[in-house]
Structure formats: C-alpha cells, structure tokens
C-alpha positions as CSV (number, residue, x, y, z in Angstrom):
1,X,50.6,114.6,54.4
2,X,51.5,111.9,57.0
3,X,55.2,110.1,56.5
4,X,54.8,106.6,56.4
5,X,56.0,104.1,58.3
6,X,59.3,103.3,55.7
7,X,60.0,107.2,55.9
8,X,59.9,107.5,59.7
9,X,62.4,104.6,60.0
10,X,64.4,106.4,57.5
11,X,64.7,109.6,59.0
12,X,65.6,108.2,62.4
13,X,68.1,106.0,60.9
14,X,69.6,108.9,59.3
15,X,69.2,110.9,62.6
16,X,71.1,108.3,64.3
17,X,74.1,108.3,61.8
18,X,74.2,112.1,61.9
19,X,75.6,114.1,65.1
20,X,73.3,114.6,67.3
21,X,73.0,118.5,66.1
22,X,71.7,118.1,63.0
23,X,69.1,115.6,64.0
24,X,66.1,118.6,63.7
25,X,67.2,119.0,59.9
26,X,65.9,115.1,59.5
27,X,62.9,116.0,61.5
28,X,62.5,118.9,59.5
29,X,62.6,117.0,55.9
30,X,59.4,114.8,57.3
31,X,58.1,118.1,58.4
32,X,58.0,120.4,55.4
33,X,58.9,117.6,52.5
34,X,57.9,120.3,49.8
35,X,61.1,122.4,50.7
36,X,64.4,121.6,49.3
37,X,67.6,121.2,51.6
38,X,69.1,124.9,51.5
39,X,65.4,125.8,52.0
40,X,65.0,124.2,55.1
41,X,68.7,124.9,56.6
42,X,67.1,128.8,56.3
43,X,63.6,128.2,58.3
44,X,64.2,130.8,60.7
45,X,64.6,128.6,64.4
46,X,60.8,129.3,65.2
47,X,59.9,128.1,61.8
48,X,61.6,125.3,61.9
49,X,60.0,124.6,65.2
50,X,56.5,125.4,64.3
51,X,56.9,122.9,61.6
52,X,58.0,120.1,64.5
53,X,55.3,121.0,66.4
54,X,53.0,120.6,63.9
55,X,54.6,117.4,62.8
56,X,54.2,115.7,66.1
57,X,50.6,116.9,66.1
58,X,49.7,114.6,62.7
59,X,52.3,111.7,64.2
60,X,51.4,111.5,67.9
61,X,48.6,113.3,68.5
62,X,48.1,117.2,70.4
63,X,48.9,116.5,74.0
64,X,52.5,116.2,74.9
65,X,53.6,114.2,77.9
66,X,56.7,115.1,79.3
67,X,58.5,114.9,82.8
68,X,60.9,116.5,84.4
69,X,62.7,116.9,88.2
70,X,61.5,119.8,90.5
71,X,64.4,122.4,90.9
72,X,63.7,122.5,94.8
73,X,63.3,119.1,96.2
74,X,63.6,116.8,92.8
75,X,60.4,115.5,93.2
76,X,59.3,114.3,89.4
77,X,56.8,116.9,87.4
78,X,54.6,115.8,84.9
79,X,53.8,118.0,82.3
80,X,50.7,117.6,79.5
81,X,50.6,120.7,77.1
82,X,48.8,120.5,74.3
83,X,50.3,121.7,70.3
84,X,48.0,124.4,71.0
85,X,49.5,126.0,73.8
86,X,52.7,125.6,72.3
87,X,52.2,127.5,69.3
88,X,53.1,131.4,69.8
89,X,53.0,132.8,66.4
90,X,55.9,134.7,65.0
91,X,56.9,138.0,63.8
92,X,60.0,137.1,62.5
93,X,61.0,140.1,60.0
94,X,61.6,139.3,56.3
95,X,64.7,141.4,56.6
96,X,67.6,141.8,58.4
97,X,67.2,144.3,62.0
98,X,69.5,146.9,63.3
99,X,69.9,147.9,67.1
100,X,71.3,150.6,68.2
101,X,71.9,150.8,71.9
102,X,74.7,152.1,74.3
103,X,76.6,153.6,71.4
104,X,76.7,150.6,69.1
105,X,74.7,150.0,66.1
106,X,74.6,145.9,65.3
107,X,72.9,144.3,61.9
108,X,71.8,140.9,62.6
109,X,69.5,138.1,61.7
110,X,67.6,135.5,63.1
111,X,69.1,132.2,63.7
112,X,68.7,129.7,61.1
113,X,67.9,125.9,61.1
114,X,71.2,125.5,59.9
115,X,72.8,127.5,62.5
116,X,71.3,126.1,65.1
117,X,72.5,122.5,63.7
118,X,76.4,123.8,63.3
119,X,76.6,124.6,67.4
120,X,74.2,122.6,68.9
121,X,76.9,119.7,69.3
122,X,79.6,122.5,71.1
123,X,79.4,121.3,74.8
124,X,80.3,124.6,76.0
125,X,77.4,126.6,76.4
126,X,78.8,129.9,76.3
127,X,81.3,128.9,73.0
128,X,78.0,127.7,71.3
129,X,76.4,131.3,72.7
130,X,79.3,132.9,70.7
131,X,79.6,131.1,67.8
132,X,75.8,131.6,67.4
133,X,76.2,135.2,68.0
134,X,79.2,135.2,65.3
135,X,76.6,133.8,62.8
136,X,74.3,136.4,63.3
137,X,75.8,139.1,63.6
138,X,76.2,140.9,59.9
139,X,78.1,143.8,61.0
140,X,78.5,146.0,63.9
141,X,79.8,149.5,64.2
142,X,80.9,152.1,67.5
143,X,81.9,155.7,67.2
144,X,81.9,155.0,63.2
145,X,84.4,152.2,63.6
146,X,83.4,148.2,63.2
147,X,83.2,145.9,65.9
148,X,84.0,142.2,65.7
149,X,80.6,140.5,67.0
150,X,83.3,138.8,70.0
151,X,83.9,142.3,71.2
152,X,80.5,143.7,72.1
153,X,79.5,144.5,75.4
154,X,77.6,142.0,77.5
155,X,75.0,144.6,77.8
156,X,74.7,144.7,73.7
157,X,74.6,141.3,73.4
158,X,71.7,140.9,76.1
159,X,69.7,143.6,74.3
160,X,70.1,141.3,70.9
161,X,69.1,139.0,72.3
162,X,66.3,140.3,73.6
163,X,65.2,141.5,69.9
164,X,66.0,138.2,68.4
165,X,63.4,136.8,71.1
166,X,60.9,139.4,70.3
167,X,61.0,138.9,66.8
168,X,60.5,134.8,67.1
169,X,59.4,133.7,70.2
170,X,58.0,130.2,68.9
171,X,62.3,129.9,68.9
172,X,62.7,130.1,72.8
173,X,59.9,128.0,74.5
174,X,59.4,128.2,78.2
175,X,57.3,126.2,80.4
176,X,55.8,127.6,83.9
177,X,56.0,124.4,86.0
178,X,54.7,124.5,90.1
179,X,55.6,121.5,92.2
180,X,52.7,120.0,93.8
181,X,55.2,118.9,96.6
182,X,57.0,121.6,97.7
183,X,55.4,124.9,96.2
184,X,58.5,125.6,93.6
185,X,57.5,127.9,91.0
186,X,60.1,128.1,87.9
187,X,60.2,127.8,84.3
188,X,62.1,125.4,82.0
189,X,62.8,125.9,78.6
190,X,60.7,123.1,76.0
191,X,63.2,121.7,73.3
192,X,60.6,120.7,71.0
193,X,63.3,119.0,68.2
194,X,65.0,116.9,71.1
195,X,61.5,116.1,72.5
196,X,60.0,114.9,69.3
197,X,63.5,113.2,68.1
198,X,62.9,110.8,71.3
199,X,59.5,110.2,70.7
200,X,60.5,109.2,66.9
201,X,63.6,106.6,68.1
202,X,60.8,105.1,70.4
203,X,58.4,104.9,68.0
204,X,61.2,103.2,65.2
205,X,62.2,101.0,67.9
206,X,58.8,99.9,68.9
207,X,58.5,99.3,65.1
208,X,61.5,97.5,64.5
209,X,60.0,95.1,67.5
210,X,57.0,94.7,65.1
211,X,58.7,94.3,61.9
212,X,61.0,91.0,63.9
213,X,58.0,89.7,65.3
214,X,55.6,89.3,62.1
215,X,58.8,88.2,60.4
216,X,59.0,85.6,62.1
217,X,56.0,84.3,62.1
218,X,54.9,85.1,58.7
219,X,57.9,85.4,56.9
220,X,57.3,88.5,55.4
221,X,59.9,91.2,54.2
222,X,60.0,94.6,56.1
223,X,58.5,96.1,53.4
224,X,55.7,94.3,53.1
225,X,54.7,94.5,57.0
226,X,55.5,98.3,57.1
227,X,53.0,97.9,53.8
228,X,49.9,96.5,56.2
229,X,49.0,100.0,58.0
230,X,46.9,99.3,61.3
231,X,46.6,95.8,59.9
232,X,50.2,95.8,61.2
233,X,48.6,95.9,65.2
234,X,46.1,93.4,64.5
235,X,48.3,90.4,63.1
236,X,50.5,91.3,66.0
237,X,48.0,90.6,68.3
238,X,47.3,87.2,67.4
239,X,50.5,86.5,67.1
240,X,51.1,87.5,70.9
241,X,47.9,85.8,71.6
C-alpha cells in the first residue's frame, strides 16, 4: 500500500526531529506499516533495507539516479541502477551462528535495525565498528575461557565479519563504478536509507512549496490540498500559468 501524501510529510517531519541515526526506523514504519515498533527495530539490516528498497520502488519509481566524485581525478559519476539490481536476496539464518577460527569460538547475530540506529550517529568509525561488534557479539570463548567481544583478534573479527556478510548481503551494498574520464575502476558502498531519506526531504519540501502555493490562491487548508491527489499538479499549473 502507497503512504499518502499526509504520511510522507509525517515521517520526514519526524525524521527531521529525530537524530539523524534513527531516521531509517521512520522510513521503515512507511515501509512495512503492518509491523509493530519492536518488530521493526529486529528486521535484520538487509531486511530492513529490502523493505527501503522496495519502498522507493512504489514512491519514486525503479531507477535510481545517484552521483558521486571519481576517486582518481574527481570527475562527477552518474550512476542509474535500477531496484532490480539492487536486490540480492538474503540468507540471513533464523538463529544465532557460531565461528570458530584461530582458536576462538564466537556466538553472534546479525545486526539489527535497531542496532544499526543506536551507532550510526558515533562519528568515529572504528567506535561505531566496536560498539556494533559489542551488540553482536553473544558470547565468545578461547582455550575454554570467555572473551570480551573488545578483546578478539583483528583476524576474528575480520572473519565475522565476513560471515555476517555472507549471511545478509542485501546489508552491505557495493556499487562497481568506472570513470569515463580517467579509466578508475573502484567500488562504493550504496546507503540505500540515507539515499531514499534525501529523496523523501526533497519530495516533502517540494510539497510543502505546493501546499503554500494553492493556499494562497485558494485558500484551502493543508489537508484538503494534500486531499486532491494528481489534481494537486494540475491546479498548480494554472496557478503558475
């Protein structure tokens, strides 16, 4: 089901009262509005973002258009996948995992919705890295004896996350990007809750513009122009001449 155009503004101005972290739980309400809060807080991160992605299909359409500044010479990249390509399917387990490597046997989970929300606004990436990991981590024992999750080897922690990519790789999206200029190839990572959040505020913004202008003329309430659907574009237009 489609949000309206009263619940998109809602969401963003709820968005835009939150910090900035927790911004992909309001995106997440408009995306799976069946579930309730502690249910969405415990989407796994590629479930959360395979419900964004499919969000933004229904609001904006399948082809993204993003840009972004060539690691080699800066020269601008433009950048037009579709929800399609996006989408990489998961096989996040219904369970908790175990690895065992180098001598140390970790229980973990996948990240959360909610965890991603409590560190995203940690400016230091590796502090976020390890507050994450902290979250994760259910328990972790060498030579019989626990480990704190801060106290396993970088080589451990690298193999986790490895498994916690694996097991949900619609979590960690990565772009292959060449520039046309200078023959870069690289990869970027796609942020698909920051992306759609901007396309939202632009969207609000844009209707907020539409919402002032009608008012104005017609001297309806906001509620009754958001009521008007397209209608909305075509009383604008005469308006505008």
């Amino acid at each position: 089901m489609l949000p309206s155009a009263s619940e998109l503004l809602t969401a963003w101005e709820h968005g835009l009262a939150a910090p900035a972290g927790r911004r992909a739980l309001e995106l997440a309400r408009l995306a799976r509005p069946e579930l309730v809060d502690a249910e969405r807080e415990a989407l796994t991160a590629g479930e959360r973002d395979a419900a964004l992605l499919g969000l933004r299909e229904r609001l904006f359409g399948s082809r993204l258009d993003a840009v972004l500044p060539c690691a080699g010479c800066g020269e601008t990249l433009e950048l037009a996948p579709t929800v399609a390509e996006l989408r990489t399917g998961s096989g996040v387990p219904a369970e908790p995992g175990t690895l065992a490597h180098a001598g140390y046997e970790v229980s973990f989970r996948q990240p959360t919705a909610l965890d991603l929300a409590e560190i995203a606004d940690e400016p230091d990436l590796e502090r976020a890295r390890e507050a994450l990991l902290g979250r994760c981590v259910l328990g972790a024992v060498a030579d019989g004896r626990p480990v704190d999750a801060g106290g396993l080897p970088g080589e451990v922690v690298a193999a986790l996350d490895a498994e916690l990519a694996a097991a949900d790789p619609q979590a960690d999206l990565e772009l292959a990007v060449e520039c046309p200029a200078c023959g870069e190839a690289s990869t970027t990572r796609f942020d698909v809750a920051s992306f759609l959040w901007s396309e939202l505020e632009r969207h609000a913004l844009g209707t907020l513009r539409e919402i002032h202008v009608l008012a104005s003329a017609y001297g309806w309430s906001e509620s009754e122009i958001l009521e008007l659907g397209p209608r909305r574009r075509l009383y604008l237009e005469l308006v505008e001449g």
